[in-house]
PQR file with spaces between the fields and no chain letter, atoms N, CA, C, O and H, PARSE charges and radii, in Angstrom:
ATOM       1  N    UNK     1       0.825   -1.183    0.000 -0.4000 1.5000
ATOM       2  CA   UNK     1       0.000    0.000    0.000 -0.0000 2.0000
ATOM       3  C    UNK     1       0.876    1.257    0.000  0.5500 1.7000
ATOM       4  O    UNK     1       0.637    2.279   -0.644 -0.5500 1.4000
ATOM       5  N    UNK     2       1.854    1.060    0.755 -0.4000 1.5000
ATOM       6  CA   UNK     2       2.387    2.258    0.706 -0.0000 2.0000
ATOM       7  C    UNK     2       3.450    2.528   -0.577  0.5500 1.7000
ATOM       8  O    UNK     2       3.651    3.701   -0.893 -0.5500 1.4000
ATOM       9  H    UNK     2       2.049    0.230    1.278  0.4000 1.0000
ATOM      10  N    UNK     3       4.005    1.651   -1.179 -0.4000 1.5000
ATOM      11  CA   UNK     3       4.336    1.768   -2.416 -0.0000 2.0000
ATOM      12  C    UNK     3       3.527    2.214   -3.763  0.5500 1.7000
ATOM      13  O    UNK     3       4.176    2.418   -4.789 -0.5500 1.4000
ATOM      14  H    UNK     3       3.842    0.698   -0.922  0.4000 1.0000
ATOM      15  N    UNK     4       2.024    2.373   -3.756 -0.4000 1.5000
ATOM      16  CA   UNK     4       1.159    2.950   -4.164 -0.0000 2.0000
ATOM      17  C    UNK     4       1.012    4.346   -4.220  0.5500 1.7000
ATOM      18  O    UNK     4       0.827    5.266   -5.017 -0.5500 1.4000
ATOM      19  H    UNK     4       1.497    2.207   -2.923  0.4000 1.0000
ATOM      20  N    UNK     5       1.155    4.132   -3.160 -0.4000 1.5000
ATOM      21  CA   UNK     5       1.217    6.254   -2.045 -0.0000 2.0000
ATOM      22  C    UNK     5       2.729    6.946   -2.756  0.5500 1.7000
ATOM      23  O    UNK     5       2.678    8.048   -3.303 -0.5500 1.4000
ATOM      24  H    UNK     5       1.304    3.384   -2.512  0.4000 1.0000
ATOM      25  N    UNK     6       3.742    6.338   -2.689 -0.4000 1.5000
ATOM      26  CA   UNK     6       5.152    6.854   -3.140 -0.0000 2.0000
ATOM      27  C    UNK     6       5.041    7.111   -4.181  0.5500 1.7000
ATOM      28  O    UNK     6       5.125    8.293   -4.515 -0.5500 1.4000
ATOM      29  H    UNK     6       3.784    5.443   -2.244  0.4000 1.0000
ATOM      30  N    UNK     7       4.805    6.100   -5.123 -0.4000 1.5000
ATOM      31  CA   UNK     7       4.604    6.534   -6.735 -0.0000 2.0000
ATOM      32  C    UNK     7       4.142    7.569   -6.927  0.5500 1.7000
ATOM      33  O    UNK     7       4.656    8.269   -7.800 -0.5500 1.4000
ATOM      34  H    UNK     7       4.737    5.140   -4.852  0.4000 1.0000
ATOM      35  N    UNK     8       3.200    7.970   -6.316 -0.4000 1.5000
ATOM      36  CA   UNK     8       2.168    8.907   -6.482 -0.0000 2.0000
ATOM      37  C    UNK     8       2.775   10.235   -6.093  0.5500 1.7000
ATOM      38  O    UNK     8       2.480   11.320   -6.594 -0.5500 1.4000
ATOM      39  H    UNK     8       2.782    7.402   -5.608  0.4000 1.0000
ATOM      40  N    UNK     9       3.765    9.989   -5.028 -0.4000 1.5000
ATOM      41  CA   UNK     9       4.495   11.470   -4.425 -0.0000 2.0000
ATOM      42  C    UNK     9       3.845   11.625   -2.701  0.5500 1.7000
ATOM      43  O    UNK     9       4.525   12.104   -1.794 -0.5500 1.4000
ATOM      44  H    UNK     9       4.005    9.107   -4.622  0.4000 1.0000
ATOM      45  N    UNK    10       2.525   11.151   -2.533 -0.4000 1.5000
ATOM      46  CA   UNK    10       1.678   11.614   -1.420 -0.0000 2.0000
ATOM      47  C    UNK    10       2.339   11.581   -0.068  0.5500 1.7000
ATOM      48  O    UNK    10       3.102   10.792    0.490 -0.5500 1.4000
ATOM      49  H    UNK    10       1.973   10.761   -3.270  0.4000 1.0000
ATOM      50  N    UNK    11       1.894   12.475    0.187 -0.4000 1.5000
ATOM      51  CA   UNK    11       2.300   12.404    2.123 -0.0000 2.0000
ATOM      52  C    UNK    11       1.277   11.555    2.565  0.5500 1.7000
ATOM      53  O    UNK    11       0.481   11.049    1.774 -0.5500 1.4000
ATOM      54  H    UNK    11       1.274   13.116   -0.266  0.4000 1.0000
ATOM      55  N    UNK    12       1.228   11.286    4.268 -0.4000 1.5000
ATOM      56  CA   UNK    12       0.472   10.942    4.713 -0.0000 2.0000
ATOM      57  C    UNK    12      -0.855   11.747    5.055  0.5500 1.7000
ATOM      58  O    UNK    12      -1.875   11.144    5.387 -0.5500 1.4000
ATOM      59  H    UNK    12       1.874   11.697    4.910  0.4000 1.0000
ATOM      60  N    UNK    13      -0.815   12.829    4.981 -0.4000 1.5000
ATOM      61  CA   UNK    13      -0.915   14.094    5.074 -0.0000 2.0000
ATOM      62  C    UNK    13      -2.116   14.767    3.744  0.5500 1.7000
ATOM      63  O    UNK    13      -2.949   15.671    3.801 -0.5500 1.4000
ATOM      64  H    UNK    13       0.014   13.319    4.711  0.4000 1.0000
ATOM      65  N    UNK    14      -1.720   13.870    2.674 -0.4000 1.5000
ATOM      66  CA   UNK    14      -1.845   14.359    1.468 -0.0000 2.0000
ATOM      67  C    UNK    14      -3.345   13.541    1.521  0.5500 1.7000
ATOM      68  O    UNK    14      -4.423   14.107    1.341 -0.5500 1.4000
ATOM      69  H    UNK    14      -1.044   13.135    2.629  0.4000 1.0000
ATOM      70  N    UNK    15      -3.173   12.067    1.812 -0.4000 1.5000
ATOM      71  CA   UNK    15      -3.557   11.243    1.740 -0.0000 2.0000
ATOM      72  C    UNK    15      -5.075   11.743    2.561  0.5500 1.7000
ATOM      73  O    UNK    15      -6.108   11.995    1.942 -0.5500 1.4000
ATOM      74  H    UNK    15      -2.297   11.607    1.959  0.4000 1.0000
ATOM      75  N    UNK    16      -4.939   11.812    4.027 -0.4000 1.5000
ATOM      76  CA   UNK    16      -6.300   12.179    4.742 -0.0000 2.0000
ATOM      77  C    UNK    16      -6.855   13.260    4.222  0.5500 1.7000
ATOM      78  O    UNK    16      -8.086   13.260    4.193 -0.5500 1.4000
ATOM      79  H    UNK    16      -4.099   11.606    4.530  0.4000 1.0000
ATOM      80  N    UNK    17      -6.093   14.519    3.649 -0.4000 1.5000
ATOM      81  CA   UNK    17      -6.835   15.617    2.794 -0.0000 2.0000
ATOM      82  C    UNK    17      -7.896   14.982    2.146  0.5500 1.7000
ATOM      83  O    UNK    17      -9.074   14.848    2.477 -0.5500 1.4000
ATOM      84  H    UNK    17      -5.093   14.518    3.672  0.4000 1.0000
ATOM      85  N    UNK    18      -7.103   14.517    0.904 -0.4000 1.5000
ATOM      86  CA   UNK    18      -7.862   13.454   -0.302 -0.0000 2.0000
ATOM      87  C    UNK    18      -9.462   13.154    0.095  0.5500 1.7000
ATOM      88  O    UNK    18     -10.559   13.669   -0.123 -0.5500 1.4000
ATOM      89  H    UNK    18      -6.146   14.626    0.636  0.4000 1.0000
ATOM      90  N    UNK    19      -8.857   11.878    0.889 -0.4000 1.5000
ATOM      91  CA   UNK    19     -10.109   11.085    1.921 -0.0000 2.0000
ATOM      92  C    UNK    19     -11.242   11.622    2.634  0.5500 1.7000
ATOM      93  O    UNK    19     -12.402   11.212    2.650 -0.5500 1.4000
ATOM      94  H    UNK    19      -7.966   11.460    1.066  0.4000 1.0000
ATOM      95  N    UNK    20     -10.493   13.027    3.469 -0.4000 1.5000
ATOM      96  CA   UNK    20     -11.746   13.625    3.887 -0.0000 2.0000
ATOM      97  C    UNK    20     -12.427   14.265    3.280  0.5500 1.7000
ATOM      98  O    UNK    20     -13.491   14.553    3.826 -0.5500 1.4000
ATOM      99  H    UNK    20      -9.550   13.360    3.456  0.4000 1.0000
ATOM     100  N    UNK    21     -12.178   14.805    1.879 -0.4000 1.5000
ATOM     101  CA   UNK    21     -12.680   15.347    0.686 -0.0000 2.0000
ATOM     102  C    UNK    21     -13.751   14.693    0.259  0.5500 1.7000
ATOM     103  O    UNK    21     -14.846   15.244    0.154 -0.5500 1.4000
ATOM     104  H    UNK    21     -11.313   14.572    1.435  0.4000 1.0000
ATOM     105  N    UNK    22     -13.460   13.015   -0.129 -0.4000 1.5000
ATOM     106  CA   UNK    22     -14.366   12.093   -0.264 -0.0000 2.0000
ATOM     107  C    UNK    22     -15.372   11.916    0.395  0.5500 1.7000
ATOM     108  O    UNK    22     -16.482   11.488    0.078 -0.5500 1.4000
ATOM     109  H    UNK    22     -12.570   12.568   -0.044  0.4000 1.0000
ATOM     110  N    UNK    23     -14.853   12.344    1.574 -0.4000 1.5000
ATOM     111  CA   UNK    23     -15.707   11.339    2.592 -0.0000 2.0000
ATOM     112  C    UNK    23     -17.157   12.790    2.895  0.5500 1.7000
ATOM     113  O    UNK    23     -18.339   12.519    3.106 -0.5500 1.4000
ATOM     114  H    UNK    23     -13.951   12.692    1.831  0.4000 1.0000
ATOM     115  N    UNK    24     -16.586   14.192    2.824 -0.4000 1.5000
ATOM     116  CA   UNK    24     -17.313   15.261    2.495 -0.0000 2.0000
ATOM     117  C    UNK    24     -18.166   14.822    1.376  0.5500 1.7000
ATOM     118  O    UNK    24     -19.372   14.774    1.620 -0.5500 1.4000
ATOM     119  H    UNK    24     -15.626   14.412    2.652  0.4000 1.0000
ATOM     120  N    UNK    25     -17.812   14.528    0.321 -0.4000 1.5000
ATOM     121  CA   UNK    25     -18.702   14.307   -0.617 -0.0000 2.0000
ATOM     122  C    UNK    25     -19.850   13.576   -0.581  0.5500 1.7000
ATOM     123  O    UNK    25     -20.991   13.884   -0.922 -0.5500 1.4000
ATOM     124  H    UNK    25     -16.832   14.567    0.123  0.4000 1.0000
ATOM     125  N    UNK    26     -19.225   12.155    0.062 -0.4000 1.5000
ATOM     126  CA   UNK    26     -20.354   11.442    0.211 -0.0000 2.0000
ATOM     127  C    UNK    26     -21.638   11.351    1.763  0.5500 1.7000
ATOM     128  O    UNK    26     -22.480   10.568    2.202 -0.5500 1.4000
ATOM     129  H    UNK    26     -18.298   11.904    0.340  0.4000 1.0000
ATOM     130  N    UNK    27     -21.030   12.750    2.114 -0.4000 1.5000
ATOM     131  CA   UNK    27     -21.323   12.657    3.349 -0.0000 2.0000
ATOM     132  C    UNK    27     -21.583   11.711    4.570  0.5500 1.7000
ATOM     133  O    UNK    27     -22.563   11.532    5.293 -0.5500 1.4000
ATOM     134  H    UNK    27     -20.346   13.386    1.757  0.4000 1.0000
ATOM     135  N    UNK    28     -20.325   11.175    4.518 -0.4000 1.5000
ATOM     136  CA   UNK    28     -19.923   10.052    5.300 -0.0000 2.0000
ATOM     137  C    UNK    28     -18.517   10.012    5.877  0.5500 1.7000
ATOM     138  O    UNK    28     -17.485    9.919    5.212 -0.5500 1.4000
ATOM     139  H    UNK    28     -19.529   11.321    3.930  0.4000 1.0000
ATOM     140  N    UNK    29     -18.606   10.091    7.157 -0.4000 1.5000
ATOM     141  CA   UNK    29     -17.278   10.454    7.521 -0.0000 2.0000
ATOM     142  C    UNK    29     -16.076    8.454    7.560  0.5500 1.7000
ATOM     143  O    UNK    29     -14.921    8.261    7.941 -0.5500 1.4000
ATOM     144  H    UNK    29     -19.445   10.166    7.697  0.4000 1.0000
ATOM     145  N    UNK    30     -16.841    7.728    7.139 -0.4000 1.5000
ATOM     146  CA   UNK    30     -15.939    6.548    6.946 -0.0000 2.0000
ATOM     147  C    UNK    30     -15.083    6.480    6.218  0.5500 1.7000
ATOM     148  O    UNK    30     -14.133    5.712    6.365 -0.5500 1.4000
ATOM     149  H    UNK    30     -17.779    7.885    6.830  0.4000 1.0000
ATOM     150  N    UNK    31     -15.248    7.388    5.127 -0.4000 1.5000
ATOM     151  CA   UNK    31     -14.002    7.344    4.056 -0.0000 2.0000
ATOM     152  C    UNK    31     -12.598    8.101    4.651  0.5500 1.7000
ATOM     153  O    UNK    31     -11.534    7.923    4.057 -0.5500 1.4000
ATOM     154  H    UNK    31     -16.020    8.013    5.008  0.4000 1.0000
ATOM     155  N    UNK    32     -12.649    8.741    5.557 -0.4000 1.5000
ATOM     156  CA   UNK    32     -11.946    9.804    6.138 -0.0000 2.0000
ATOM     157  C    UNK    32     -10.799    8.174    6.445  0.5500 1.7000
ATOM     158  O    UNK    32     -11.185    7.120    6.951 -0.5500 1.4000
ATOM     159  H    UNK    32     -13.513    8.886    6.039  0.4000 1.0000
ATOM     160  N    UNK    33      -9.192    8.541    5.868 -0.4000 1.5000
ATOM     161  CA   UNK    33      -8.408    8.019    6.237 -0.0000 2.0000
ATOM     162  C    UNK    33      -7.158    8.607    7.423  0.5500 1.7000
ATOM     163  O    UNK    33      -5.998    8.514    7.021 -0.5500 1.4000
ATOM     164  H    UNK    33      -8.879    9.397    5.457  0.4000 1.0000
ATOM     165  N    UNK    34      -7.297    8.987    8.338 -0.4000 1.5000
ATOM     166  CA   UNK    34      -6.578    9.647    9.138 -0.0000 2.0000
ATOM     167  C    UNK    34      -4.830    9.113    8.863  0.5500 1.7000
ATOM     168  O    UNK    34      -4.620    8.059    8.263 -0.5500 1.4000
ATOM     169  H    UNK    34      -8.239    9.063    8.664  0.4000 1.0000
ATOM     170  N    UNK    35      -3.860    9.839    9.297 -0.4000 1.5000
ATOM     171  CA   UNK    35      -2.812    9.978    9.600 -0.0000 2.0000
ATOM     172  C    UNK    35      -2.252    8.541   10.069  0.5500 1.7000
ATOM     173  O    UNK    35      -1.453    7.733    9.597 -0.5500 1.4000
ATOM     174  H    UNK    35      -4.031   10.695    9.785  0.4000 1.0000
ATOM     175  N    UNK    36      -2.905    8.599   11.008 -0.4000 1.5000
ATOM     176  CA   UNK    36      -2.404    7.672   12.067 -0.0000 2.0000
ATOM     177  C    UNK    36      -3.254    6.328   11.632  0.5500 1.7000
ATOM     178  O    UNK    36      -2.586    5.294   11.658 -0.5500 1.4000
ATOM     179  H    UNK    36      -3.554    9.256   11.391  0.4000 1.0000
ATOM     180  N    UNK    37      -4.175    6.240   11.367 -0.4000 1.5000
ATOM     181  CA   UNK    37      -4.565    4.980   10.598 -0.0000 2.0000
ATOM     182  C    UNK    37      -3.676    4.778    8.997  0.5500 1.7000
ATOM     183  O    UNK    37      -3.833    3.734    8.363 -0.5500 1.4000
ATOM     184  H    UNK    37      -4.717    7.080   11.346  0.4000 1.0000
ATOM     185  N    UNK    38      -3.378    5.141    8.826 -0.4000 1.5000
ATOM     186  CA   UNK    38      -3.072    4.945    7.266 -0.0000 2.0000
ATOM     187  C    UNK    38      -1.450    4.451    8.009  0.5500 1.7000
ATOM     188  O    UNK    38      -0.612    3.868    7.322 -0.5500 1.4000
ATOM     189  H    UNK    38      -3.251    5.989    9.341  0.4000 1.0000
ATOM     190  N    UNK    39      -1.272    4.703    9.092 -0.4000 1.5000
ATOM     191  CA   UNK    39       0.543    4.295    9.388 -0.0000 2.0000
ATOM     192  C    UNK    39       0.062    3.201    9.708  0.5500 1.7000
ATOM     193  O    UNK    39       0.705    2.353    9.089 -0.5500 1.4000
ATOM     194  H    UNK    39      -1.953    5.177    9.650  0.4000 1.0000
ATOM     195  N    UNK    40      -1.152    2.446   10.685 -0.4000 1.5000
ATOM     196  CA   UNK    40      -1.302    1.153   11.144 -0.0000 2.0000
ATOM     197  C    UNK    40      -1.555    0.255    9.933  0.5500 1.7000
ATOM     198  O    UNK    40      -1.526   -0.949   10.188 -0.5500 1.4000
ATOM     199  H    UNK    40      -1.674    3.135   11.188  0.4000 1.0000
ATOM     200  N    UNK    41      -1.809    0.619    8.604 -0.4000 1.5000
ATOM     201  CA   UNK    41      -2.326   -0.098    7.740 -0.0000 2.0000
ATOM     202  C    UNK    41      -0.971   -0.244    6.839  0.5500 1.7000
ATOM     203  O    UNK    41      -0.643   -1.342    6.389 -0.5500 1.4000
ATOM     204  H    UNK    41      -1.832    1.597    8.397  0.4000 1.0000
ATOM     205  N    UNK    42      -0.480    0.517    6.690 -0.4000 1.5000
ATOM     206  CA   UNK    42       0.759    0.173    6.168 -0.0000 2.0000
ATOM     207  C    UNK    42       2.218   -0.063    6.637  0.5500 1.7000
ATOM     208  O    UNK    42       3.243   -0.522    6.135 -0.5500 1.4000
ATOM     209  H    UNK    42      -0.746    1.409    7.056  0.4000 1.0000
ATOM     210  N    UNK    43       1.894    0.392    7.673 -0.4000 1.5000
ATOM     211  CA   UNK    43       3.245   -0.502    8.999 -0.0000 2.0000
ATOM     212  C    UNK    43       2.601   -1.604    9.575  0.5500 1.7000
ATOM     213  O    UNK    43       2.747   -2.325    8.588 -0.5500 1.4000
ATOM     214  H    UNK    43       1.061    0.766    8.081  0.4000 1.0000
ATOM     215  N    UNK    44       2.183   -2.110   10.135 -0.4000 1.5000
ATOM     216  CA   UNK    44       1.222   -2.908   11.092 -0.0000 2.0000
ATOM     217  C    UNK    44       0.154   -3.747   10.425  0.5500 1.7000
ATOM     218  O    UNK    44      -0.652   -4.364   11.122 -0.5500 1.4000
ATOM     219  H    UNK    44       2.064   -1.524   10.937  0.4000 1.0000
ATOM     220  N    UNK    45       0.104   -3.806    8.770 -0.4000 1.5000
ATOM     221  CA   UNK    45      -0.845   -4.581    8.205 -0.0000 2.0000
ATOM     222  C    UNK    45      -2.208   -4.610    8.714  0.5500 1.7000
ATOM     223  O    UNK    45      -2.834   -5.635    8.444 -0.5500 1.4000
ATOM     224  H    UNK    45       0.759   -3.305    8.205  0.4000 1.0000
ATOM     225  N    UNK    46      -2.938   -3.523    9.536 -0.4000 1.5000
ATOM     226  CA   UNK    46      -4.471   -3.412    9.601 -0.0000 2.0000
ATOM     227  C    UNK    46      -5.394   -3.320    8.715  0.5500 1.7000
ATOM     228  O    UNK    46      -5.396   -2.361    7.943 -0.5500 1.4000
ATOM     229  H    UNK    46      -2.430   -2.690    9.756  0.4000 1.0000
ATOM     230  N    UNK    47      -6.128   -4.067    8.669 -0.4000 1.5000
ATOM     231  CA   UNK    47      -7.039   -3.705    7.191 -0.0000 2.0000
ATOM     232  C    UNK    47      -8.186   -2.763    6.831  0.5500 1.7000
ATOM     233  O    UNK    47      -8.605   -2.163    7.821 -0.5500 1.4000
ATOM     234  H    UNK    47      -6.126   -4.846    9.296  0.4000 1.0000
ATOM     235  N    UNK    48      -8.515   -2.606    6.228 -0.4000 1.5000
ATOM     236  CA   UNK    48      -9.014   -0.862    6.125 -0.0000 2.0000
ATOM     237  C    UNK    48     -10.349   -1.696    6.144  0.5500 1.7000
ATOM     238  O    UNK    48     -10.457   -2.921    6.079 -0.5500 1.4000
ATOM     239  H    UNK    48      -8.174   -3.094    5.424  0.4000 1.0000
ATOM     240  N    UNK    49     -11.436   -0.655    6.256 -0.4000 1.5000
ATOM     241  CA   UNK    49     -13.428   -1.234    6.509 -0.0000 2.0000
ATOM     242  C    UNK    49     -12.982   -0.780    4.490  0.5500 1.7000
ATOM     243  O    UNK    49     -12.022   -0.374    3.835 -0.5500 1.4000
ATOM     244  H    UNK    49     -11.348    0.340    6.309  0.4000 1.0000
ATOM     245  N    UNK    50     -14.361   -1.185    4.286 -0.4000 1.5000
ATOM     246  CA   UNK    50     -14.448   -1.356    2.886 -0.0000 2.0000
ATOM     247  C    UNK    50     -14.501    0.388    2.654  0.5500 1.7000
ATOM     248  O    UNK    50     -13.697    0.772    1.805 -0.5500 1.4000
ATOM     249  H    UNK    50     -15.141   -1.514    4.818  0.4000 1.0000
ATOM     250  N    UNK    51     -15.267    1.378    3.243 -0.4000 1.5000
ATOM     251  CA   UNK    51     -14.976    2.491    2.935 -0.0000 2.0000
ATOM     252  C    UNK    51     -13.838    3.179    2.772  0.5500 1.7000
ATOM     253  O    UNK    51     -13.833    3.931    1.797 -0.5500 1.4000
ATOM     254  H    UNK    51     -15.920    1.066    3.933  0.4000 1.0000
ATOM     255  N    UNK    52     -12.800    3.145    3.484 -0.4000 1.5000
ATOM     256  CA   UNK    52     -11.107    3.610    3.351 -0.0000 2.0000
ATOM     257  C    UNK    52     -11.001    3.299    2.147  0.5500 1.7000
ATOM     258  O    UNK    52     -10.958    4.094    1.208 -0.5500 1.4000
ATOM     259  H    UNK    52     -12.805    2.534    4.276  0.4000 1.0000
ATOM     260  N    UNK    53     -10.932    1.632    2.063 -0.4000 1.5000
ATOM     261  CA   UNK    53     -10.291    0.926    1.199 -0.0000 2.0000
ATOM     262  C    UNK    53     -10.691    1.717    0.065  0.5500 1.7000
ATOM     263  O    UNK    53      -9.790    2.024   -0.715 -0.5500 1.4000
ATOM     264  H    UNK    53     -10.967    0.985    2.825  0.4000 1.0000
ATOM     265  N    UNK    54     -12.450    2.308   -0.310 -0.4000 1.5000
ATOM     266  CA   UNK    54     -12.843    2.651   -1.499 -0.0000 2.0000
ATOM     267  C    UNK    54     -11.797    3.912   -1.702  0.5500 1.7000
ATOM     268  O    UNK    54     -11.069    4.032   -2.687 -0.5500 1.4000
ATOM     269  H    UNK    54     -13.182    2.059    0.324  0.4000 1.0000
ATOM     270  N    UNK    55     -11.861    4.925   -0.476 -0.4000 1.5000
ATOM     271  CA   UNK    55     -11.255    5.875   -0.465 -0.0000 2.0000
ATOM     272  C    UNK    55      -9.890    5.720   -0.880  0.5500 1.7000
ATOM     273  O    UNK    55      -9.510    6.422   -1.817 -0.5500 1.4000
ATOM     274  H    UNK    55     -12.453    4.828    0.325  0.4000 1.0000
ATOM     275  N    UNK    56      -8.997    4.828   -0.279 -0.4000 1.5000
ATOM     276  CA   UNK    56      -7.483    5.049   -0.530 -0.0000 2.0000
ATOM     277  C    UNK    56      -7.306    4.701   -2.161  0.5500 1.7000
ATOM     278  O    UNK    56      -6.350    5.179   -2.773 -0.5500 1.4000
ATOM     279  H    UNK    56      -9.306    4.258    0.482  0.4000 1.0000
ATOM     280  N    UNK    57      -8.603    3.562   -3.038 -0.4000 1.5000
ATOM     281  CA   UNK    57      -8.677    3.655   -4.203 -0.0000 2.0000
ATOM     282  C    UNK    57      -8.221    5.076   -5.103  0.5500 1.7000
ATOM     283  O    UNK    57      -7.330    5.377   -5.898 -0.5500 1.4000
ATOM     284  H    UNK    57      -9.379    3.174   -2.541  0.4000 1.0000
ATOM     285  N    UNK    58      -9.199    5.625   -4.572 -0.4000 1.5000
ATOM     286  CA   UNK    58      -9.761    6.402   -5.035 -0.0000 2.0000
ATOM     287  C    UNK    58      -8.662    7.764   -4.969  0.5500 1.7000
ATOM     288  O    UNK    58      -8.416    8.485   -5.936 -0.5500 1.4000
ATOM     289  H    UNK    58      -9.923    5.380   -3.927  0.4000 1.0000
ATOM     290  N    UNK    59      -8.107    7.912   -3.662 -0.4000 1.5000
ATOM     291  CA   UNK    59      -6.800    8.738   -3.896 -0.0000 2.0000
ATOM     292  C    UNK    59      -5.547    8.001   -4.389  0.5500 1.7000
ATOM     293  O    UNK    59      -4.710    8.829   -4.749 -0.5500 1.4000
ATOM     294  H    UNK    59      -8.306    7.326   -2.877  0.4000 1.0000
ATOM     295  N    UNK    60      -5.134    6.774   -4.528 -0.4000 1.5000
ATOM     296  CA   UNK    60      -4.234    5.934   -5.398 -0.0000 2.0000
ATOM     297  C    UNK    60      -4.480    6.190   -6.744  0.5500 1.7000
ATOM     298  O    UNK    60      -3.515    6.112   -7.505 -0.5500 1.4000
ATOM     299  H    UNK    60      -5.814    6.102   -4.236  0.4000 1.0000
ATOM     300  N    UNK    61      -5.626    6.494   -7.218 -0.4000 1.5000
ATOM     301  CA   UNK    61      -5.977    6.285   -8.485 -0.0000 2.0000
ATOM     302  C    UNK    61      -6.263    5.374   -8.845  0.5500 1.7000
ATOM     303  O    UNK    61      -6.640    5.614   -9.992 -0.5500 1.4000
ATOM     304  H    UNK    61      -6.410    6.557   -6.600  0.4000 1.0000
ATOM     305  N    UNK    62      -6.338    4.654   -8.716 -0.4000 1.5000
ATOM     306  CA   UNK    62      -6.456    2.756   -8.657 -0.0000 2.0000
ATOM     307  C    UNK    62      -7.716    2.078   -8.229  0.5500 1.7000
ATOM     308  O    UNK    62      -8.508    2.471   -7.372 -0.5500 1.4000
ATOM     309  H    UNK    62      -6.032    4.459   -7.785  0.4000 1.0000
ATOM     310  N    UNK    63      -7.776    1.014   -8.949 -0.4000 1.5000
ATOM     311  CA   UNK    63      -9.166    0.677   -8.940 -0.0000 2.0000
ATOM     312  C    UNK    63      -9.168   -0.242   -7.419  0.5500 1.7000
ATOM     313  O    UNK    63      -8.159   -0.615   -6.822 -0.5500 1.4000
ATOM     314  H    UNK    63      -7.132    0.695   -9.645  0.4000 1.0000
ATOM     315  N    UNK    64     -10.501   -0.457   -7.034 -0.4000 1.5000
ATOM     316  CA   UNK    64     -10.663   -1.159   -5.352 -0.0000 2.0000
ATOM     317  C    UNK    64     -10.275   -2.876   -5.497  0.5500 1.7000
ATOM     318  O    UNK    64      -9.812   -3.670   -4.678 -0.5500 1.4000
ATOM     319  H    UNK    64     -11.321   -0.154   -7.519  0.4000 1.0000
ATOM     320  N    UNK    65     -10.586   -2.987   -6.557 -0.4000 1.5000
ATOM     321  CA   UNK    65      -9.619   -4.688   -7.019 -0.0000 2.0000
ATOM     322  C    UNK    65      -8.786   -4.890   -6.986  0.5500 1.7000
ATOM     323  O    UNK    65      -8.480   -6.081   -6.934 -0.5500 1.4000
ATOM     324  H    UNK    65     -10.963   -2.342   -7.223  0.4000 1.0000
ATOM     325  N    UNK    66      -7.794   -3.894   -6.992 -0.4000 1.5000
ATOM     326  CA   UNK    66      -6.264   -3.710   -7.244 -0.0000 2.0000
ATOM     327  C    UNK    66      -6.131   -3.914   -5.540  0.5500 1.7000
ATOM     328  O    UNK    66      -5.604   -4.943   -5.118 -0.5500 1.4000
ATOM     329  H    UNK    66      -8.043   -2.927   -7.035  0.4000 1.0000
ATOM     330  N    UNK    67      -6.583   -2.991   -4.702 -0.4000 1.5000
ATOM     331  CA   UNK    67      -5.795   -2.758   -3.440 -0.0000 2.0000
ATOM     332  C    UNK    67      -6.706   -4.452   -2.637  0.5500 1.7000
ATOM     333  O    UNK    67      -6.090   -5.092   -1.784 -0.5500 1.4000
ATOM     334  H    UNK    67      -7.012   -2.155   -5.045  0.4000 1.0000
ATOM     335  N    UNK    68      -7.939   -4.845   -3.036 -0.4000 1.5000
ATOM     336  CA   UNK    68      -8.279   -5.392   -2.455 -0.0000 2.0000
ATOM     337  C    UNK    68      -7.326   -6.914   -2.538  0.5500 1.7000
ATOM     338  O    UNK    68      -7.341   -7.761   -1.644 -0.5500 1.4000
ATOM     339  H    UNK    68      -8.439   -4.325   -3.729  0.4000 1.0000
ATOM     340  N    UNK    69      -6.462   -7.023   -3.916 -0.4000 1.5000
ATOM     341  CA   UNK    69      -5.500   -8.060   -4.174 -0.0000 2.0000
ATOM     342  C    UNK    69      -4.667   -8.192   -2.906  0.5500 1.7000
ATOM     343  O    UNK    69      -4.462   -9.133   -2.140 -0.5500 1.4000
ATOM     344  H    UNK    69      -6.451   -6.335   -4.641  0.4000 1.0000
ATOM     345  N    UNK    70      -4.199   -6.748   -2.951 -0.4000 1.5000
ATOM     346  CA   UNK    70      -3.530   -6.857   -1.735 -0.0000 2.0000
ATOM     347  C    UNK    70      -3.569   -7.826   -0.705  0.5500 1.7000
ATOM     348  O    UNK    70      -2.632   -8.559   -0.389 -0.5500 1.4000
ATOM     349  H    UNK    70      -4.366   -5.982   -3.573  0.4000 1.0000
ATOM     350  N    UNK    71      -4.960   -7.792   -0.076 -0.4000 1.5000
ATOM     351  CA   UNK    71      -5.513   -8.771    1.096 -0.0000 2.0000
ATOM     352  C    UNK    71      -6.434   -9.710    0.618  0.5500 1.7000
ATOM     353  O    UNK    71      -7.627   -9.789    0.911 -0.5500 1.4000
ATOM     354  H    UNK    71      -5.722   -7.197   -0.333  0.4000 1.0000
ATOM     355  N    UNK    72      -5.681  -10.528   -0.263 -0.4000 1.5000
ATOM     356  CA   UNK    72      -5.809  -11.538   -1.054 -0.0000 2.0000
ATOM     357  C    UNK    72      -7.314  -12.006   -1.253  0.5500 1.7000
ATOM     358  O    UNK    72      -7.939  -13.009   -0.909 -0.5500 1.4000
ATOM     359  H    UNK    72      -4.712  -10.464   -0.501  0.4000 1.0000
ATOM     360  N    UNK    73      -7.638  -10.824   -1.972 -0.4000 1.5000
ATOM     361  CA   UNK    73      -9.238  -10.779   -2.248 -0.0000 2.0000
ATOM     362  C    UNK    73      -8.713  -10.535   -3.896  0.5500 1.7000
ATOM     363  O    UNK    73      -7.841   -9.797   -4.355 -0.5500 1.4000
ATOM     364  H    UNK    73      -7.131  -10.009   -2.252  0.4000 1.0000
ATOM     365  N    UNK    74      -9.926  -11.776   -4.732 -0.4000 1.5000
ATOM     366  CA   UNK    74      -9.560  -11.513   -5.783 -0.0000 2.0000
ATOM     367  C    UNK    74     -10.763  -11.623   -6.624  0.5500 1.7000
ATOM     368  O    UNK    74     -10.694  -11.395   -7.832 -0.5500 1.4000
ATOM     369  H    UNK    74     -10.634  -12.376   -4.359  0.4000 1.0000
């Protein structure tokens, strides 16, 4: 996941902007990827609720199949 984020350039920082943007949109604060969650998920292997996951898609650029490979969902 976080090799996703690098390519891209993003901070962690960059990342919860993004998310809470989303998560404004859909008026739902689940998409909101915080700071400090996005370090447990990519240091610590925590797995995101399906909303992040849509979200971190969605600021990756990348489709939710892609990241869901990740956690060997295929």
């Amino acid at each position: 996941m976080r090799d996703l984020r690098d390519e891209l350039g993003l901070t962690m920082r960059d990342v919860h902007r993004l998310t809470k943007k989303f998560g404004k949109q859909r008026r739902n604060s689940d998409y909101i990827v915080s700071p400090s969650r996005l370090s447990d998920i990519e240091k610590h292997g925590h797995t995101p609720n399906l909303y992040r996951l849509h979200a971190l898609a969605l600021a990756y650029r990348s489709k939710t199949g892609k990241l869901l490979k990740l956690y060997g969902i295929s």
